[in-house]
C-alpha positions as CSV (number, residue, x, y, z in Angstrom):
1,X,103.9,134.0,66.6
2,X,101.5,136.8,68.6
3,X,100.6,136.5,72.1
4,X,97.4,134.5,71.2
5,X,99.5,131.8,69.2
6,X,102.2,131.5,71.9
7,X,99.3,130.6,74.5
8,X,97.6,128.3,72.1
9,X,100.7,126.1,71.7
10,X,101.5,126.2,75.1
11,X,97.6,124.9,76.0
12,X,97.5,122.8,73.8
13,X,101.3,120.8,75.0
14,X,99.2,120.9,78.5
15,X,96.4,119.1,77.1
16,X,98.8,116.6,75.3
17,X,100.5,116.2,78.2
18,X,98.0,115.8,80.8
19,X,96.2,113.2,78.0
20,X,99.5,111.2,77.7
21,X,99.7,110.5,81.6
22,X,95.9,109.3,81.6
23,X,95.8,107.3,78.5
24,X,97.8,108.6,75.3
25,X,96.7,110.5,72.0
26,X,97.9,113.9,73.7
27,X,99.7,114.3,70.1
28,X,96.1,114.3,68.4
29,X,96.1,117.7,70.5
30,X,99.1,119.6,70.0
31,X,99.9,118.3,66.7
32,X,96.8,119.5,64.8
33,X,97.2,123.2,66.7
34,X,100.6,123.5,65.1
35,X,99.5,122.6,62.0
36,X,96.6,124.9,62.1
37,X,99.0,127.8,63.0
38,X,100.9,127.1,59.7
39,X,103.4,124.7,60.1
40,X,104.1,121.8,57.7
41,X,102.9,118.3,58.4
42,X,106.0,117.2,59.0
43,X,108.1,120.3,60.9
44,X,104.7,120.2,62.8
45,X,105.3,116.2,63.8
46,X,108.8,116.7,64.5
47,X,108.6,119.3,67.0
48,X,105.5,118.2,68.3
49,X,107.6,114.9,69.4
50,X,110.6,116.9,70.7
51,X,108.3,119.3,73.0
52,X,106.1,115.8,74.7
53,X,109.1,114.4,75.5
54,X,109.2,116.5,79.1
55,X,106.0,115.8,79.7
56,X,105.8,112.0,78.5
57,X,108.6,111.8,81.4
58,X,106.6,113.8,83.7
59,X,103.9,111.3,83.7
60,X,105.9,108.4,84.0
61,X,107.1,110.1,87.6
62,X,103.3,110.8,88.1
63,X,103.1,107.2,88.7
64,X,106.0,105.9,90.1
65,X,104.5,104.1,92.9
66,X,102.5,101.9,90.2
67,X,106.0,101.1,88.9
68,X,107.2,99.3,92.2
69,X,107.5,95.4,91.3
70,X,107.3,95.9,87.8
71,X,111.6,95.9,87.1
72,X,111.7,92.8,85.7
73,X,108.8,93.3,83.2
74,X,110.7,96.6,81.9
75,X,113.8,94.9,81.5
76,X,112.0,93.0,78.8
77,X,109.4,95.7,77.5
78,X,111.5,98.8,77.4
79,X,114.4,97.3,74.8
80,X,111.5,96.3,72.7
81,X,110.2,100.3,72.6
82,X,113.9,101.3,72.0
83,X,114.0,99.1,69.0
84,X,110.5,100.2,67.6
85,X,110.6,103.5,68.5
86,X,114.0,104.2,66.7
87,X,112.6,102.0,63.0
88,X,109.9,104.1,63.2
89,X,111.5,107.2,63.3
90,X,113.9,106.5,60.9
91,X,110.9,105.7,58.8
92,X,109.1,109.1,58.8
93,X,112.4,110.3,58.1
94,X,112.8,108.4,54.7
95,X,109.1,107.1,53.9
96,X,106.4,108.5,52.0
97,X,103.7,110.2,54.6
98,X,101.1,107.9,52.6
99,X,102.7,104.7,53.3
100,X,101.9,104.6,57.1
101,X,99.2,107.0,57.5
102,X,97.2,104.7,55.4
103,X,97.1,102.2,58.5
104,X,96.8,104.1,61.3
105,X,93.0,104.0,61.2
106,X,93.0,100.4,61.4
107,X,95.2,100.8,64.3
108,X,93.5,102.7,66.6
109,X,90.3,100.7,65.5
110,X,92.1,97.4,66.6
111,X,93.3,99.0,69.9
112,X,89.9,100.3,70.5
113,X,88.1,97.0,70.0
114,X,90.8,95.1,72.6
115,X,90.2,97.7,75.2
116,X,86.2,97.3,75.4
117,X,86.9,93.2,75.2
118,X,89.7,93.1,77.4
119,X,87.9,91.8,80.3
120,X,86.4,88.7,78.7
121,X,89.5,88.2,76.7
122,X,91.5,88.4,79.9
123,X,89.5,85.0,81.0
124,X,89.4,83.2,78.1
125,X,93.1,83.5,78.3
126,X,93.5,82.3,81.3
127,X,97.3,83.0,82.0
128,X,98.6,81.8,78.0
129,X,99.7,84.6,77.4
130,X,101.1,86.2,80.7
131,X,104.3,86.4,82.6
132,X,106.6,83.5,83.3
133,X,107.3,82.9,87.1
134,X,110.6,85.2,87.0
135,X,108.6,88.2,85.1
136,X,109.5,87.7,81.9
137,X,106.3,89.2,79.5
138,X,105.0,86.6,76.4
139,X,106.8,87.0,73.3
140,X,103.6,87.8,72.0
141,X,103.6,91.0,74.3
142,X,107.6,91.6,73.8
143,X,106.6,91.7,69.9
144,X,103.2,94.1,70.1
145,X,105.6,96.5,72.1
146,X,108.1,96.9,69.1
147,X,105.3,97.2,66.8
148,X,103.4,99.9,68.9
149,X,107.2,101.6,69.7
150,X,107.3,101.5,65.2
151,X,104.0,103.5,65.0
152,X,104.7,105.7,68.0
153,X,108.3,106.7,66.6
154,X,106.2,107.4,63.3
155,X,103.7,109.5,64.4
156,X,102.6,109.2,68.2
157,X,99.0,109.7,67.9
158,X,97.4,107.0,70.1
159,X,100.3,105.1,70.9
160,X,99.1,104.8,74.7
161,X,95.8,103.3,73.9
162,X,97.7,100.6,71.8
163,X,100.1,99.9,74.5
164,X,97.0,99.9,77.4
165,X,95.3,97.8,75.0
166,X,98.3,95.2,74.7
167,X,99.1,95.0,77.9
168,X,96.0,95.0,79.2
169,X,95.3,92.4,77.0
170,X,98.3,90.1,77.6
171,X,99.0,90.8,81.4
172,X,97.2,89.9,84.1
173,X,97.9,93.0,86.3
174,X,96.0,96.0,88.0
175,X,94.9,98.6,85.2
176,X,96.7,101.4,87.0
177,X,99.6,99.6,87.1
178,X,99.9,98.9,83.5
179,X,99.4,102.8,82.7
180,X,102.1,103.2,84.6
181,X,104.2,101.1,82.4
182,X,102.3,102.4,79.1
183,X,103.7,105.4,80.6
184,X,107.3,104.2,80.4
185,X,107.2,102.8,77.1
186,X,105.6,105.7,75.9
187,X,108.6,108.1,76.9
188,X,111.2,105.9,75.3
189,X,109.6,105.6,72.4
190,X,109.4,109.7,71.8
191,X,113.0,110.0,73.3
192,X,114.3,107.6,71.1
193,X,112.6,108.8,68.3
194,X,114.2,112.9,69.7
195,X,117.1,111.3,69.4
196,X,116.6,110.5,65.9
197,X,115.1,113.8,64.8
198,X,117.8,115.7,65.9
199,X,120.4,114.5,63.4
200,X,118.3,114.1,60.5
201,X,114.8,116.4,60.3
202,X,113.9,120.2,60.9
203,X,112.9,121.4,63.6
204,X,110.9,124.5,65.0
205,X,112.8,125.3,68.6
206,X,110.3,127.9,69.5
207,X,107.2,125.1,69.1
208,X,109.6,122.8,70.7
209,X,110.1,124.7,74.1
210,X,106.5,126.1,74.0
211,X,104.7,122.3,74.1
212,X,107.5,121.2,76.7
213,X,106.1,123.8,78.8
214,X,103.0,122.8,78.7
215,X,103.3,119.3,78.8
216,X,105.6,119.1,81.5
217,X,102.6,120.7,83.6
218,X,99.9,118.5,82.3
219,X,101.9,115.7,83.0
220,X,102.6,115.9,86.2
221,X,98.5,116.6,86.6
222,X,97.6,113.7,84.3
223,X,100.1,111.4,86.7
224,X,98.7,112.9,90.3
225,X,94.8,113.1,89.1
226,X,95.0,109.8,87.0
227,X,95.7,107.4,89.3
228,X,92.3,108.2,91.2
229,X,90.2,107.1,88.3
230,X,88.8,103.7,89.2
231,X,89.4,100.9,86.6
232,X,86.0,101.1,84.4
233,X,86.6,105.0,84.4
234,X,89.3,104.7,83.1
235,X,88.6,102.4,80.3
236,X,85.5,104.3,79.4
237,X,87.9,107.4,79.1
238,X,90.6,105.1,76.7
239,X,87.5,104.5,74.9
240,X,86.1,108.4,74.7
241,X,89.9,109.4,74.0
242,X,89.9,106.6,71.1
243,X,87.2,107.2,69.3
244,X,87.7,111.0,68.9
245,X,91.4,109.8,67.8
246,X,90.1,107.9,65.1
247,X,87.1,110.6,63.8
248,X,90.5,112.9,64.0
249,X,92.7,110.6,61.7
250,X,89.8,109.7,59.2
251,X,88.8,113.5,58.7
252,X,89.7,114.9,55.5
């Protein structure tokens, strides 16, 4: 790589990462910037997941005080991510790239949609699908989480506006404090799925270390800075972030 490149790579992990902690879809960053620089689809996706992993965790510290009170729903929630995170790994391993990337479109559509009508939805649930009295998320919620931790081990891209879109959906709960667990989930799905890639895909150290770099930075400011956005801010950005995920993914 020249000088340019190297600084590209590492911008680009710092926009990932600083997306990540806000909302999620950081990957529709840094991923297409590898592949622009000449990397396969697939080395591309692979290291791409290894180098966000830092700064996945970096915003989950970012918001650490949202997580106080919330041990008993991540007892549930973060098993379910393991599980998904680790099918869907194993699946871009042995899949065809067709089979999935077909419905990832639709996904981010849906995700989209339950953001903007989360409000109203909220109410006309009125608690049917929340907690129980001890914590415990909805089976419902339990299930989305493995299916969001499936796509994210797959690919990544918009996995946080799915998961703020579940459980924003399906809990009853400040806004900030559910992007603090979409942060959690969000870092055990792309460990788990590190995990994975490490034993059975190639992968491209130097785009690794460069992305982690920057990620780890934009991170931490995506945690500090994100917090501050009020709730309808926030949502309006999911939204923004969304549908510039989705032009991405339906681009030729």
């Amino acid at each position: 790589m020249s000088s340019l490149e190297l600084f590209l790579v590492v911008l680009a992990g710092f926009g990932a990462g600083t997306v990540n902690a806000i909302v999620g879809s950081g990957t529709l960053i840094s991923f297409p910037t590898l592949v622009l620089l000449g990397y396969p689809p697939l080395l591309a996706n692979v290291s791409n997941n290894l180098g966000l992993v830092p700064g996945s965790l970096a915003g989950a510290v970012g918001y650490r005080r949202e997580l106080k009170g919330q041990g008993t729903r991540l007892r549930w929630l973060v098993p379910a991510s393991l599980v998904g995170g680790s099918v869907g790994a194993l699946g871009l391993l042995v899949l065809p790239a067709a089979a999935f990337d077909a419905i990832v479109p639709v996904l981010v559509a849906l995700s989209l949609v339950l953001v903007v009508v989360q409000p109203r939805l909220r109410e006309r649930l009125s608690g049917r699908l929340v907690e129980d009295r001890a914590g415990r998320p909805s089976t419902g919620l339990i299930v989305g989480v493995a299916l969001a931790g499936c796509y994210g081990g797959y690919f990544g891209a918009a996995q946080g506006i799915l998961l703020i879109a579940l459980l924003g959906s399906l809990l009853t709960d400040d806004l900030q404090r559910l992007n603090g667990t979409k942060n959690v989930l969000a870092t055990v799905v792309n460990a788990v799925a590190a995990v994975v890639f490490l034993f059975g895909a190639d992968i491209d150290w130097t785009a690794v270390g460069l992305i982690a770099v920057g990620s780890t930075a934009g991170g931490f400011v995506g945690g500090r800075y994100g917090r501050l956005l009020p709730p309808a801010v926030l949502r309006g950005f999911i939204v923004v972030v969304g549908v510039a995920a989705l032009v991405r993914l339906l681009a030729p």
